[in-house]
N, C-alpha and C positions, 0 to 999 in steps of 0.2 A: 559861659559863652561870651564873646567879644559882641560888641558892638555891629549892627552892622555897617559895613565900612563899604565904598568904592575902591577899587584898584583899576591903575592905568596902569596896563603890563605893555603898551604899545608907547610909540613915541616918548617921551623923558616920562622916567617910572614916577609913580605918584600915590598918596594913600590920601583918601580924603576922609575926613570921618568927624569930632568934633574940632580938629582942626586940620591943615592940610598939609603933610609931609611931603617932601617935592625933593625929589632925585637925590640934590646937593647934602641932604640932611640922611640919605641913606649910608650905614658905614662902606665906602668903597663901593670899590666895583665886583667884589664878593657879596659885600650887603644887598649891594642891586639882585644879583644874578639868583642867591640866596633865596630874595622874596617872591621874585617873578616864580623861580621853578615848585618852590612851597605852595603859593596860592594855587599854580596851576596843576599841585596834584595834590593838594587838599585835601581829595576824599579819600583817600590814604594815609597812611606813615610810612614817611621817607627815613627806609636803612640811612645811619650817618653815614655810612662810607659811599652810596651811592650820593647823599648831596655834596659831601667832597669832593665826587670825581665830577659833578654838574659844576662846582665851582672852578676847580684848580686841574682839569682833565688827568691828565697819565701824571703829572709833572706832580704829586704831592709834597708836597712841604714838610721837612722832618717832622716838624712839631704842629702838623695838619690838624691834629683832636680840638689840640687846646686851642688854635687860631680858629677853628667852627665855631666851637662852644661860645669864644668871645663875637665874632657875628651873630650868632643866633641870640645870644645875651643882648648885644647891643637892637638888635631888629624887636625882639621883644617887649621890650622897653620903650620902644617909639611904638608902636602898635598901641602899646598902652596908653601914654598919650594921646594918640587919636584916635584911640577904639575905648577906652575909657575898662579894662581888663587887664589881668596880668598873667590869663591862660589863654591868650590867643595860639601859642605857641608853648605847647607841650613836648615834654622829652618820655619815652616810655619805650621800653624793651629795644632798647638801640636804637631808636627811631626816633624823630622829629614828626610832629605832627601840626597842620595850622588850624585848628577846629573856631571858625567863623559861623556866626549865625545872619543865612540869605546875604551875601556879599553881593557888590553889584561889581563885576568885572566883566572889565571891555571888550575880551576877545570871546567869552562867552554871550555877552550881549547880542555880538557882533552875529557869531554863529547861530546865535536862535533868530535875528532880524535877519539872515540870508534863511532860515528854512521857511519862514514864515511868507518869506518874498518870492520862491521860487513856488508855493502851495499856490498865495494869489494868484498868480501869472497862470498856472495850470487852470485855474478855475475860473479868467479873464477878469479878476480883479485890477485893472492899471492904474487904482490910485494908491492903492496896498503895497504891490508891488513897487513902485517906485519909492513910498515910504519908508520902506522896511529896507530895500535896496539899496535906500540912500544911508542910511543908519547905515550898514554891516560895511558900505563901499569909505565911508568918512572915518573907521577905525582899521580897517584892515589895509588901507593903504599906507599908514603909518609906521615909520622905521621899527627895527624892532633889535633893541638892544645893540646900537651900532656901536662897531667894534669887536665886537665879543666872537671867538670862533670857537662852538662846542658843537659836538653832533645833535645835540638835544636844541639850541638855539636853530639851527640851520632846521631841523625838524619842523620847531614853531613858525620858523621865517615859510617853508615850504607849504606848507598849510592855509596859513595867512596868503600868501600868493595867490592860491587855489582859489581862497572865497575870494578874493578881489577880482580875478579874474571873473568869479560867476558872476555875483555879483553886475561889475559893470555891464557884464553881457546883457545882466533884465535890462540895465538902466539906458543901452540903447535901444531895446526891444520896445521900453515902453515912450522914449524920445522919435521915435520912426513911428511908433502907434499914435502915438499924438500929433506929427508931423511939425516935431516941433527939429526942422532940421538940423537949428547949426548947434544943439548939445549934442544931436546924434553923432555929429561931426567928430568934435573938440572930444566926449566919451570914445567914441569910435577909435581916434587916431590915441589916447591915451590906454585902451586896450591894447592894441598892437601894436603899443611901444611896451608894454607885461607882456606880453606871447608874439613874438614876428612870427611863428611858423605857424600860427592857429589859426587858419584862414579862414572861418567863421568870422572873427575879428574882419578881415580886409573885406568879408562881402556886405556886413553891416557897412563898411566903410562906401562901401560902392552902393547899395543901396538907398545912403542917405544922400550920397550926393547928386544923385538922380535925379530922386525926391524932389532935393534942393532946385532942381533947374539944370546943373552942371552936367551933362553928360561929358563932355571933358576930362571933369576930374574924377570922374568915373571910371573912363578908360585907363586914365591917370592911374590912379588905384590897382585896377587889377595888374597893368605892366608893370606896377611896382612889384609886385608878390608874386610875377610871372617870374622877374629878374632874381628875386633874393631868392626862390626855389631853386632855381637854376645852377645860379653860383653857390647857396649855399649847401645843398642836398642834392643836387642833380636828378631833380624831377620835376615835371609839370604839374601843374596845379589840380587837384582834383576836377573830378567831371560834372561837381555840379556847382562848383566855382567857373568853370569855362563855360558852364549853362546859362549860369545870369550873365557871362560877360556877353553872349552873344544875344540875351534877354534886351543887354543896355543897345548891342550896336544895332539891333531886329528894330527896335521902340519905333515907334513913329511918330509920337511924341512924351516929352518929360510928363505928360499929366497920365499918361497909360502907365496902369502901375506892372512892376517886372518882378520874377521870382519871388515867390511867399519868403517869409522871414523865418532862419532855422527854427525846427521844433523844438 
């Protein structure tokens, strides 16, 4: 069994281990695409023709076998290097396989600090929450193989999206729990630039800015999302998005608090 190793399969690919392999040192942009999709189905063996088509889609290369074999040779070979093994990366009944002993990878990291962080929040943990929240929101926001268009890459990227999305949502849940306004803010408006139509998003946003003092940019807020519904879907905003807006203009004052914070 190999070493065990860190993998950055987010932002510039990375292998850390006794020493640190960094993108530039991976063979191409096959090598890249190669490691990412191996480590991430790992507990598996991957059909060669299925990491072909991860690599080179529809468009195979005549001489496809032999141009794997010499990727998978060359990735092998650096693994050993920094995993200090020369079975990281086994061949066995047609199949590729990456057999890592407890790997520490980022997007699974990331995944178990988002389940962890959505358990606290359930159970009124806010300092867990935000910790764990902040871990899974500082890897999942991070590019993911730019450039590359494969239906399995756009799968990973769609995923990734998802826990950012969740994610950030604790990390305003627990910035408006804390009254700590203007991250709820600055979190708030970088939500809603990852989902315009998730209007969750915009009432955190009006919420905090409530909070804040701002009834203004409160209104502000919700006629933004009043607007892009409009024009962009031809609908009003739901009914208990119009419930806090008329929670902000009812208020009689910024320190009265309006509409509880989604469930």
């Amino acid at each position: 069994m190999a070493s065990a190793l860190r993998f950055y399969l987010t932002g510039r690919v990375a292998v850390e281990g006794s020493q640190t392999l960094n993108q530039a040192a991976l063979p191409g942009r096959q090598g890249r695409l190669a490691l990412v999709y191996l480590v991430i189905e790992r507990h598996r063996p991957v059909p060669i023709d299925e990491l072909a088509t991860a690599l080179w889609g529809d468009q195979l290369p005549r001489t496809w076998e032999a141009s794997l074999r010499v990727v998978v040779s060359k990735l092998r070979s650096l693994l050993t290097q920094v995993g200090g093994t020369d079975t990281a990366i086994v061949a066995e009944g047609g199949c590729y396989h990456v057999r890592l002993s407890d790997p520490w990878v980022d997007v699974e990291v990331a995944a178990n600090a988002l389940d962890r962080a959505e358990g606290a929040w359930r159970h009124g943990d806010i300092a867990t929450t935000w910790s764990e929240a902040t871990v899974a929101a500082g890897i999942v926001r991070r590019p993911v193989l730019p450039g590359e268009d494969h239906p399995w890459v756009d799968g990973l990227r769609s995923r990734l999206h998802d826990m950012a999305v969740r994610s950030m949502d604790l990390l305003v849940r627990v910035y408006l729990e804390r009254r700590e306004h203007t991250l709820a803010i600055a979190v708030g408006r970088d939500l809603i630039a990852l989902e315009p139509y998730r209007e969750a998003g915009h009432r955190h946003l009006m919420r905090a800015h409530f909070a804040a003092g701002d009834r203004a940019e409160a209104v502000r807020a919700y006629a933004s999302l009043r607007t892009l519904m409009a024009e962009e879907l031809g609908v009003e905003p739901s009914a208990e998005t119009e419930a806090l807006y008329l929670d902000v203009l009812r208020s009689g004052s910024v320190d009265q608090p309006i509409g509880q914070v989604d469930p």
